[in-house]
C-alpha positions as CSV (number, residue, x, y, z in Angstrom):
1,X,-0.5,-14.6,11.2
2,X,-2.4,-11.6,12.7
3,X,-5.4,-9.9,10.0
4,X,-3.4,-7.2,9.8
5,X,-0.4,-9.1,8.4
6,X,-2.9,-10.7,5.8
7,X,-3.7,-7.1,4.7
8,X,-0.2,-6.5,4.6
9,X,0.4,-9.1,2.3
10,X,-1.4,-7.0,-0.6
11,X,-0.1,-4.0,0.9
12,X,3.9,-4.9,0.7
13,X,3.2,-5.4,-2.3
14,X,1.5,-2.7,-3.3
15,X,4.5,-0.1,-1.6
16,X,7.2,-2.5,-3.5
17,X,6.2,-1.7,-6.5
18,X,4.1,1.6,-6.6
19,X,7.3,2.9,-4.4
20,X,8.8,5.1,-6.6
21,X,7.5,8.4,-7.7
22,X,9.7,10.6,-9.2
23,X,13.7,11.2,-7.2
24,X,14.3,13.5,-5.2
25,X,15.6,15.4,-8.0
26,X,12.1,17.6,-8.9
27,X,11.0,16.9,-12.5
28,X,12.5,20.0,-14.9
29,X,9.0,21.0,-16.0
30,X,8.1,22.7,-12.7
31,X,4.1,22.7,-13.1
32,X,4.2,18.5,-14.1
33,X,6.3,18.7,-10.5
34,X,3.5,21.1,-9.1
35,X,0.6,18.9,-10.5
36,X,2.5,15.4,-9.2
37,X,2.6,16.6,-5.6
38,X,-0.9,18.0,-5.2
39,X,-2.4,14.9,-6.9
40,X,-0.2,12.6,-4.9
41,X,-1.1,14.7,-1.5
42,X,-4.9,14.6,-2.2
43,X,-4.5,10.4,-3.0
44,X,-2.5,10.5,1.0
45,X,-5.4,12.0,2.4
46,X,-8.0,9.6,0.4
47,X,-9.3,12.9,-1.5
48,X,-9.5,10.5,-4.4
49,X,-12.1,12.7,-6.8
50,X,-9.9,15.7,-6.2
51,X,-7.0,13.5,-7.1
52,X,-8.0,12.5,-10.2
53,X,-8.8,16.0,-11.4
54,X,-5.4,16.7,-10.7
55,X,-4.2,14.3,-12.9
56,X,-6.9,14.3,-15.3
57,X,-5.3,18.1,-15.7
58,X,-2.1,16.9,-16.1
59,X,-2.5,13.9,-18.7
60,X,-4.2,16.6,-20.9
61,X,-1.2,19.0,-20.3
62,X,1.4,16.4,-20.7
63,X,-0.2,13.8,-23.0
64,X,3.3,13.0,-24.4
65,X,4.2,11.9,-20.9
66,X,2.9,9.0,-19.2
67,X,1.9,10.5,-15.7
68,X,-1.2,11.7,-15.8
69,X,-2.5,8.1,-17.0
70,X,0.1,5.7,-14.4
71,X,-1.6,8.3,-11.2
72,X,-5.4,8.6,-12.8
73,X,-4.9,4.2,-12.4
74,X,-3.5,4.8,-9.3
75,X,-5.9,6.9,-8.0
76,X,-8.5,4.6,-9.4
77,X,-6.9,1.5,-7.8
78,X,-6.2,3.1,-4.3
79,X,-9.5,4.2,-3.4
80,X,-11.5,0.5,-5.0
81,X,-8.9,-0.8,-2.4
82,X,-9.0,1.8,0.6
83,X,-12.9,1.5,-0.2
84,X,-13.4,-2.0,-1.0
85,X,-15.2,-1.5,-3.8
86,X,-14.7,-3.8,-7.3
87,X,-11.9,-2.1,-9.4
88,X,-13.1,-0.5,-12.6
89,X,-10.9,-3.0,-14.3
90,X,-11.3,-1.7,-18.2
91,X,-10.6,1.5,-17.3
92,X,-7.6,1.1,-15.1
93,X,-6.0,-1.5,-17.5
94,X,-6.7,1.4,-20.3
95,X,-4.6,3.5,-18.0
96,X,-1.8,1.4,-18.0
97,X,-1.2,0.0,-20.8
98,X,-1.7,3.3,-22.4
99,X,1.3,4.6,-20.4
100,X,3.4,1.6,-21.1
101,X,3.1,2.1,-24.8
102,X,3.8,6.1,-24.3
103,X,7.0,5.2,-21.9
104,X,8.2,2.1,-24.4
105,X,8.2,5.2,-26.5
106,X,10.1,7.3,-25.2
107,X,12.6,5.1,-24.5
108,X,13.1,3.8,-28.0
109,X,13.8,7.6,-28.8
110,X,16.2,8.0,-26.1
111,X,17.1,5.2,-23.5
112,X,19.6,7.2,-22.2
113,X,17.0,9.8,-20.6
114,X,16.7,8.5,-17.3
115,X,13.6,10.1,-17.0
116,X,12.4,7.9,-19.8
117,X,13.7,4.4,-18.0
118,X,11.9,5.7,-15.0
119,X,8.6,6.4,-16.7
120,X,8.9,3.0,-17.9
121,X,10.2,1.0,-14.7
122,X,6.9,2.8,-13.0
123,X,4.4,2.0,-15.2
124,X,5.6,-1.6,-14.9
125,X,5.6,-1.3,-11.5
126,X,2.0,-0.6,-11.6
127,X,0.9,-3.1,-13.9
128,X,2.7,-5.7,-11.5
129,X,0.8,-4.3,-8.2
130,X,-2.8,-4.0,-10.4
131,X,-1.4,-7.9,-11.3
132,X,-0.7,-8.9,-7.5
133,X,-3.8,-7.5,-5.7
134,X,-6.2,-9.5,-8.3
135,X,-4.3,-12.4,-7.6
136,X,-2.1,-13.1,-10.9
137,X,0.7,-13.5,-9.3
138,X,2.6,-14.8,-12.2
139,X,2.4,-12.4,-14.1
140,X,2.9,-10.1,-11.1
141,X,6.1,-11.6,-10.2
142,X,7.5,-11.7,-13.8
143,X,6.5,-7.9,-14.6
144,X,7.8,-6.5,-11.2
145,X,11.3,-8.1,-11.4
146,X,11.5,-6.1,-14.9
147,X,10.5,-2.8,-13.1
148,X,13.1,-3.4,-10.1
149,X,16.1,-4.3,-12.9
150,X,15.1,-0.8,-14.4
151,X,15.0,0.6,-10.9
152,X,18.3,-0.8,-10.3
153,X,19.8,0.7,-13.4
154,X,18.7,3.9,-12.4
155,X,20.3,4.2,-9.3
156,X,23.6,2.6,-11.2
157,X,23.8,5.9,-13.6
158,X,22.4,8.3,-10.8
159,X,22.4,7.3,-7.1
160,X,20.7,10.5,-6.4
161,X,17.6,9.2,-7.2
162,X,16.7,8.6,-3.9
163,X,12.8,7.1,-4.4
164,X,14.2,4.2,-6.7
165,X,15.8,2.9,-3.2
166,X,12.0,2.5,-1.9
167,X,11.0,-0.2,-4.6
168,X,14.5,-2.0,-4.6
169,X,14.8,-2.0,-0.7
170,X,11.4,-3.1,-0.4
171,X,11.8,-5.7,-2.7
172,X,15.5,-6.3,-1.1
173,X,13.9,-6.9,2.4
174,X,10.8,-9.1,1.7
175,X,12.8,-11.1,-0.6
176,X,14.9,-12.0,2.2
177,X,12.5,-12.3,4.7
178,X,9.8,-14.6,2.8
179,X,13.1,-16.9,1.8
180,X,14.3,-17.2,5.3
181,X,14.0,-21.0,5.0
182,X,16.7,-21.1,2.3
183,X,19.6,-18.4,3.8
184,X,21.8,-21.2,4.7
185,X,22.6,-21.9,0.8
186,X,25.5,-20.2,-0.9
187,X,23.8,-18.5,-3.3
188,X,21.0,-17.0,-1.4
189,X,21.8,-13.6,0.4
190,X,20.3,-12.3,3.4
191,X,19.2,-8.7,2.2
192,X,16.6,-7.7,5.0
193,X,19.3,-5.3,7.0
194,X,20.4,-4.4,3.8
195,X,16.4,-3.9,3.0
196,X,15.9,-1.8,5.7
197,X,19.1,0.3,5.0
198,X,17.9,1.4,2.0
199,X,14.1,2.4,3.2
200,X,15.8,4.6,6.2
201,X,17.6,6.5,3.2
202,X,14.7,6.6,1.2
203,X,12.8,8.4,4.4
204,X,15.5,10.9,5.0
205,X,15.7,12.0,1.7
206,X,12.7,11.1,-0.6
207,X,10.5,14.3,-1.7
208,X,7.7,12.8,-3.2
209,X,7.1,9.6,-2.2
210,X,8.3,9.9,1.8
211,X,4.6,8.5,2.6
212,X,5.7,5.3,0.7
213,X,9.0,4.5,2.2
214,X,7.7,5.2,6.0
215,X,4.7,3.2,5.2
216,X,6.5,0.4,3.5
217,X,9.3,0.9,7.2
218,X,6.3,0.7,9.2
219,X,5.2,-2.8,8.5
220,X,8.9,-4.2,8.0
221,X,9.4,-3.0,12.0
222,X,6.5,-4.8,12.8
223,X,7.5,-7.8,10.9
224,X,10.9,-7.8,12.4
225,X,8.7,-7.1,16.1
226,X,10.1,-3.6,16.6
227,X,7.1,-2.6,17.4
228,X,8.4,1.1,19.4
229,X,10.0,1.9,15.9
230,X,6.9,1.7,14.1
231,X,4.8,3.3,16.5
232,X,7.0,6.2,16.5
233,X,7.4,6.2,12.8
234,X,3.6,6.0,12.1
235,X,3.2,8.9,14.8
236,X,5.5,11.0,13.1
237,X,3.7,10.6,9.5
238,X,0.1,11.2,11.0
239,X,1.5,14.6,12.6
240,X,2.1,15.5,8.9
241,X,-0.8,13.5,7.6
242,X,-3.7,13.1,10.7
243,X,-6.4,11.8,8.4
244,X,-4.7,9.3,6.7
245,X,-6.0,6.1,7.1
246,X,-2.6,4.6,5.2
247,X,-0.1,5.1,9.0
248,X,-3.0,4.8,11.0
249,X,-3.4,1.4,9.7
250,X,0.2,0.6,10.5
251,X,-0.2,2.2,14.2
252,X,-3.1,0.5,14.9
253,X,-1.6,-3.2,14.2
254,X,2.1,-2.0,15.8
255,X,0.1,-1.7,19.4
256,X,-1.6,-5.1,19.4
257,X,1.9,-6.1,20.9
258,X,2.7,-3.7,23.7
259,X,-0.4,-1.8,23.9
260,X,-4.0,-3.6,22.9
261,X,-6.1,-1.2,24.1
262,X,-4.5,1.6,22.4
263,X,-4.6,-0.6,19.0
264,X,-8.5,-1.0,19.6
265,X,-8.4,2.8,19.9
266,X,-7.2,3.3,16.6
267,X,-8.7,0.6,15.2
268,X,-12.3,2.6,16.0
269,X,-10.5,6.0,14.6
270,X,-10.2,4.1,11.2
271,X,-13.4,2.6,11.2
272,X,-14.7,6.1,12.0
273,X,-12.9,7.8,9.3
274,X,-14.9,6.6,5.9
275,X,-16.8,9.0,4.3
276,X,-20.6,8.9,5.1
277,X,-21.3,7.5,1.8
278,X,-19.4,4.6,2.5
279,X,-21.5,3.6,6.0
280,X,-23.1,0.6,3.9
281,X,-19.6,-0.7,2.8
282,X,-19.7,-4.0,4.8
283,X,-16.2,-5.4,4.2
284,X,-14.3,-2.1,6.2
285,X,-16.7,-2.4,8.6
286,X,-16.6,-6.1,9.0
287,X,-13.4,-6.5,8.7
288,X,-12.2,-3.5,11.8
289,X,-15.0,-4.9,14.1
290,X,-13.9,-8.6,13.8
291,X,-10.0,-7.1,14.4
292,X,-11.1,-4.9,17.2
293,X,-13.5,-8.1,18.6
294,X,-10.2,-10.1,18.9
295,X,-8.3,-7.7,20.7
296,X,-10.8,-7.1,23.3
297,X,-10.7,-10.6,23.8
298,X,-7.1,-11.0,24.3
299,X,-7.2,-8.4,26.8
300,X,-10.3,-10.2,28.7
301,X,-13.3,-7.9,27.6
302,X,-15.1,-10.7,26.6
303,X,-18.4,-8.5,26.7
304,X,-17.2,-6.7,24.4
305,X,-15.9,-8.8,22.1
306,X,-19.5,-11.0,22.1
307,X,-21.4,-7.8,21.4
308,X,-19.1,-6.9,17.9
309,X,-19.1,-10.5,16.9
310,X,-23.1,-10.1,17.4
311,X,-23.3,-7.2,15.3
312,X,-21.2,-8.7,12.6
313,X,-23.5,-11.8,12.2
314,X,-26.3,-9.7,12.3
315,X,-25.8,-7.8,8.6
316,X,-27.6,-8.8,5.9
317,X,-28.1,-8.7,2.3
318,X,-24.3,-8.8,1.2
319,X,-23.4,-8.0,-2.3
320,X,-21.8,-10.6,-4.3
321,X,-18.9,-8.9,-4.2
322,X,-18.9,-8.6,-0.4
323,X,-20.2,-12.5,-0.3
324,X,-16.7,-13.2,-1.6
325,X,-14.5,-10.8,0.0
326,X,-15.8,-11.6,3.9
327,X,-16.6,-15.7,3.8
328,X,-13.8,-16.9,5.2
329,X,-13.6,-13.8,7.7
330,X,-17.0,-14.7,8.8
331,X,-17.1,-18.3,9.8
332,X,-13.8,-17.0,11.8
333,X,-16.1,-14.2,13.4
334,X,-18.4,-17.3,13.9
335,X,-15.8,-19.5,15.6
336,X,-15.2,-16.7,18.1
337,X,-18.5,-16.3,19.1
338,X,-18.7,-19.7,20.1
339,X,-15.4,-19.1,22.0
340,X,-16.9,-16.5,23.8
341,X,-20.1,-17.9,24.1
342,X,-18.4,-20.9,26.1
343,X,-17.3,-18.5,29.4
């Protein structure tokens, strides 16, 4: 398994279950749809602090709907993960479970609002991903199945709702793909093409959350080793999006198979692209150089790679946090060094 895959494996899970936004049908109250797509733009472009504003303006607003508080934890949870910084866990759980108790709400009023059954199916949705990146998988697993059913109802009263096809193909595909091993019994389907349908849909005709379905595409093509799909799909979202670190990601890992030099390339443009207050972070930077060190070796710069293994071993005075995050990673930057160190 490649490091990118192992990122992944928080990621997919993160894009099954944050997947859907809001259909492609804009929500009636046009400044909540105004609010929704600037805050969601700014998160896109990791303008987190301007993100949160946004919503902060919108919970206030809207404080009988559950948005402002489901994208303020998202916001919150997105940048502690694009930053690698600890997640302000009271406040994010706050978040949600505030907006779970305003959606159970609305639902009890009217459950055949399918506005209300969405607010609800996201806000589980978000709980499960907080769930899965902390490692409860559990719970995870038991919370997300209840927001796909609700997704699934959805799109059985209104198959317009073209986002809900994001979370259930998502879910549809890696369902599949992570049960492989047990396709040849009766009762287990092999969903992945069917998967992959649905997120192809969800890209041609999502409004808010395109970013998610490509994103979510991206990794499934490299999963499935159609690597010239993902490249050009990640291309096409970082025309609309250059900054974002989210496709660049996805490019980056899709050329380590037909192109290594180009993934190193890109690797160095993400590494590149934190904010200046983030140049102490250790775990982004650890983590790129030790990628970028194994794909110059693969492609025989053995140099090269010595000289970012080097500089990896030579940081000090790691956080707690950071202690945690990056052992393993470093006695695997260790073992290469004494790879390299043999020629």
């Amino acid at each position: 398994m490649t490091e990118l895959l192992v990122r992944f494996n928080i990621i997919f899970i993160a894009f099954l279950f944050l997947a859907s936004t809001l259909s492609a049908q804009s929500y009636p109250d046009k400044n909540v749809d105004e609010l929704l797509r600037k805050g969601i733009d700014k998160i896109i472009n990791q303008k987190y602090d301007e993100s949160k504003q946004i919503f902060s303006a919108l919970d206030r607003q809207r404080s009988d709907l559950p948005l402002g508080k489901i994208y303020l934890a998202a916001a919150e949870i997105a940048q502690s993960y694009d930053y690698e910084i600890p997640f302000n866990h009271n406040l994010i759980t706050d978040y949600l479970e505030t907006a779970k108790s305003i959606s159970e709400k609305l639902v009890e009023n009217n459950e055949k609002n399918i506005w209300n059954k969405y607010f609800l199916a996201l806000t589980q949705g978000y709980i499960a991903y907080y769930d899965a990146i902390r490692g409860s998988w559990l719970q995870a697993v038991s919370t997300g199945l209840s927001s796909i059913s609700l997704f699934d109802d959805i799109l059985k009263e209104d198959s317009s709702f073209h986002d809900a096809y994001i979370a259930i193909g998502t879910y549809k595909y890696w369902k599949s793909a992570k049960t492989e091993f047990l396709n040849w019994l009766p009762f287990i389907d092999d969903e992945k093409n069917l998967g992959i349908k649905y997120l192809s849909f969800a890209v041609k005709n999502s409004s808010y959350n395109y970013h998610l379905a490509v994103n979510s595409l991206i990794w499934i093509y490299i999963d499935r080793e159609r690597y010239a799909d993902a490249i050009e799909l990640a291309e096409q979202a970082l025309n609309k999006y250059p900054s974002s670190r989210i496709f660049r990601w996805g490019l980056a890992r899709a050329y380590e198979n037909i192109n290594p030099q180009k993934a190193i390339d890109e690797y160095f443009k993400v590494l590149n692209s934190y904010p200046d207050i983030l140049k102490s972070n250790k775990v982004n930077e650890v983590t790129l150089k030790h990628i970028i060190a194994q794909q110059y070796n693969k492609i025989g710069k053995k140099s090269e790679a010595k000289r970012l293994c080097e500089e990896i071993l030579s940081i000090k005075n790691y956080s707690d946090y950071e202690k945690e995050k990056l052992e393993s990673r470093l006695k695997r930057v260790k073992e290469l060094l004494n790879e390299l160190n043999r020629y």
